[in-house]
TORNU-543186 format. One record per atom (N, C-alpha, C): residue in three letters; x, y, z. Coordinates in steps of 0.001 Angstrom, whole numbers, padded with zeros to 6 digits, always signed. Atoms other than C-alpha are relative to their C-alpha. Layout:
<sites>
ALAXYZ
...
</sites>
This chain:
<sites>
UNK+000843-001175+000000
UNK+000000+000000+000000
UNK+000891+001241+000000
UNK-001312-001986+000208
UNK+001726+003728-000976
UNK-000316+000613+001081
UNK+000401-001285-001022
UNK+002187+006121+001604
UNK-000496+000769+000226
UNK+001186-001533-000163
UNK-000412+008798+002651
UNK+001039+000933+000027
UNK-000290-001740-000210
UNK+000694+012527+002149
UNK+000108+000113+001517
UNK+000348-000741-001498
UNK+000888+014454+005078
UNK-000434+001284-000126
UNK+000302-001422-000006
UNK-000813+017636+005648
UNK-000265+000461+001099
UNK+000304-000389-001274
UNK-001270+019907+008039
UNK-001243+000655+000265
UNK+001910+000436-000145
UNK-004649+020724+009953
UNK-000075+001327-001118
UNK+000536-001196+001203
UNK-004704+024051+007862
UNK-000135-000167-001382
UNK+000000+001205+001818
UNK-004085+022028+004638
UNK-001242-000717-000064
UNK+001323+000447+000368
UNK-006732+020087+005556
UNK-000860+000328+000530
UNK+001272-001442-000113
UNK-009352+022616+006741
UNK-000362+000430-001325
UNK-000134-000875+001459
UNK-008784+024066+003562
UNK-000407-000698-000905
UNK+000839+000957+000764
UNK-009422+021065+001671
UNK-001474-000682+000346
UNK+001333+000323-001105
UNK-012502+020293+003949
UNK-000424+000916-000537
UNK+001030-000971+000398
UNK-013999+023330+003250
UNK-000241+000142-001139
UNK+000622+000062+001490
UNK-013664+023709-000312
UNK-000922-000820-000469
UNK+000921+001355+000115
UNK-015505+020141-000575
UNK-001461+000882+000432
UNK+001692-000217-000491
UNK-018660+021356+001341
UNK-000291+001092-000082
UNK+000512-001264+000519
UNK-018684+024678-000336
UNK-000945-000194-001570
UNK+000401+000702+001424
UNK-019287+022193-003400
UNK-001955+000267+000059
UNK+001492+000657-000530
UNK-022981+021147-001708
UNK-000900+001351+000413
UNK+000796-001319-000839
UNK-025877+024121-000999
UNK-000509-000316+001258
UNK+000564+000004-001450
UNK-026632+022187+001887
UNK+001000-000056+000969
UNK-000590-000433-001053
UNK-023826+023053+003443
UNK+000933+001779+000315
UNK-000580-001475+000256
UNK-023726+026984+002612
UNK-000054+000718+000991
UNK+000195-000859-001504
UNK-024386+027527+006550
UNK+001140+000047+000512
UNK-001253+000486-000676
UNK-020943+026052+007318
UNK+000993+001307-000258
UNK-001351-001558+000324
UNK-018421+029205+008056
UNK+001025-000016+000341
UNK-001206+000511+000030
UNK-015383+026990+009172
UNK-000232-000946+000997
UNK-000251+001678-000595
UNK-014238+023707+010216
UNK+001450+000190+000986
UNK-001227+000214-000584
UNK-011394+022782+012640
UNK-000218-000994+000012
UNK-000352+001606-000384
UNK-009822+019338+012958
UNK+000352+000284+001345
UNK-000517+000473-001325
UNK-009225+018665+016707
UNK+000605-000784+000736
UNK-001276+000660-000983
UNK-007465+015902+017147
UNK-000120-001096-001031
UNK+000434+000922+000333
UNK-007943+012480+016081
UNK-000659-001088+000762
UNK+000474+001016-000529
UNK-010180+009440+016988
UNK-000015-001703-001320
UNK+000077+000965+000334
UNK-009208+006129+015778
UNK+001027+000420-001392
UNK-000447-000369+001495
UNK-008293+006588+011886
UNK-000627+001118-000366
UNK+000557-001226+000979
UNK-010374+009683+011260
UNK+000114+001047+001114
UNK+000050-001243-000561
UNK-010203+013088+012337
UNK-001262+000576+001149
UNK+001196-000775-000153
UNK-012376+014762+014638
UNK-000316+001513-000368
UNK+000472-001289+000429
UNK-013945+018147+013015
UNK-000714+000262+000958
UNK+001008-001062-000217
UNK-015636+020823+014627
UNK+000057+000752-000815
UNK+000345-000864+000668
UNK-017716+022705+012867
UNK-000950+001496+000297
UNK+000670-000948-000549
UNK-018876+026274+013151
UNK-000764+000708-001066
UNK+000765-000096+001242
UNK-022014+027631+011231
UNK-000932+001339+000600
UNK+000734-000865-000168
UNK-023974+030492+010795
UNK-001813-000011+000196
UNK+001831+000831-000675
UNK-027297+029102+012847
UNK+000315-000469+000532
UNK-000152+000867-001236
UNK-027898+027373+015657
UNK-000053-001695-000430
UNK+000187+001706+000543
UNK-027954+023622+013509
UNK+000965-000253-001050
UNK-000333+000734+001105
UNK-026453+021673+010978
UNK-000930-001140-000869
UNK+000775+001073+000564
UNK-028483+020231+008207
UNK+000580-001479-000044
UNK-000451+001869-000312
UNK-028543+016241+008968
UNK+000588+000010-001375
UNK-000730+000710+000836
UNK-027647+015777+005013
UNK+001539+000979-000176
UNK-001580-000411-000532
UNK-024079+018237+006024
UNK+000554-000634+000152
UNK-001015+000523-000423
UNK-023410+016640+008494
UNK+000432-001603-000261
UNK-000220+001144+000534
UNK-023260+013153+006889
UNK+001103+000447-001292
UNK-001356-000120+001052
UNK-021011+015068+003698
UNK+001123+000603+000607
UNK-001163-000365-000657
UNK-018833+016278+006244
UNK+000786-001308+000592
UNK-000872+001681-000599
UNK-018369+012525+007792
UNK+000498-000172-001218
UNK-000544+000508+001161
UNK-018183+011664+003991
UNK+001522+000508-000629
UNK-001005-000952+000108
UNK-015663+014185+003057
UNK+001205-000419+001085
UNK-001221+000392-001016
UNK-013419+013542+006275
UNK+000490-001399+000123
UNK+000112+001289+000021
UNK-013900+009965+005942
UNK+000943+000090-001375
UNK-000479-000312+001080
UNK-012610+010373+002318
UNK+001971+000542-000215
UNK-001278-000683-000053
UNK-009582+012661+002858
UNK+000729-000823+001086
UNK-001082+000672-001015
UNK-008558+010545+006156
UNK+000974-000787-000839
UNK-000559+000895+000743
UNK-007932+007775+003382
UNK+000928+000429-000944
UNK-001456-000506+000360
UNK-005611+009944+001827
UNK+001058+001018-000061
UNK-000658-001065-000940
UNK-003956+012313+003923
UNK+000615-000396+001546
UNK-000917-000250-001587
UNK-001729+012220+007255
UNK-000350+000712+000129
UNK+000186-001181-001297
UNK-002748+014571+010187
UNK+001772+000499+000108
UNK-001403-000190-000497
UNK+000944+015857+010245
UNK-000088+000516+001510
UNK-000006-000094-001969
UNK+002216+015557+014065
UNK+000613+001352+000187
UNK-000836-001233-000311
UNK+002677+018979+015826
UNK-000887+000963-000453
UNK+000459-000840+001584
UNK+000453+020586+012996
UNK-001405+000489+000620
</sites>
């Protein structure tokens, strides 16, 4: 199996967000942070302009992070 990239969380914020700028159902979303990790995938917080997140978001945000975990490193430190 080839080696994952590495990026750092601002690298992949950045690529996170562009993704779910793709979708109108997630045009509430006004930035993401990665926080740490759990298991193999990242944990995101997300911060949005409203008190909710539409349920089909936050499933392209699992999708999306789920996605990029598989080919990206969290670079350590980062």
């Amino acid at each position: 199996m080839p080696k994952k990239l590495t990026k750092t969380r601002a690298e992949l914020e950045i690529l996170l967000m562009a993704e779910l700028h793709k979708d109108p159902a997630c045009d509430s979303v006004d930035a993401v942070t990665i926080t740490g990790t759990v298991g193999r995938l990242w944990n995101v917080a997300v911060e949005s302009d409203g008190p909710h997140i539409r349920p089909v978001c936050r499933l392209k945000i699992w999708e999306i992070t789920e996605r990029l975990c598989g080919q990206y490193d969290l670079a350590q430190g980062a």
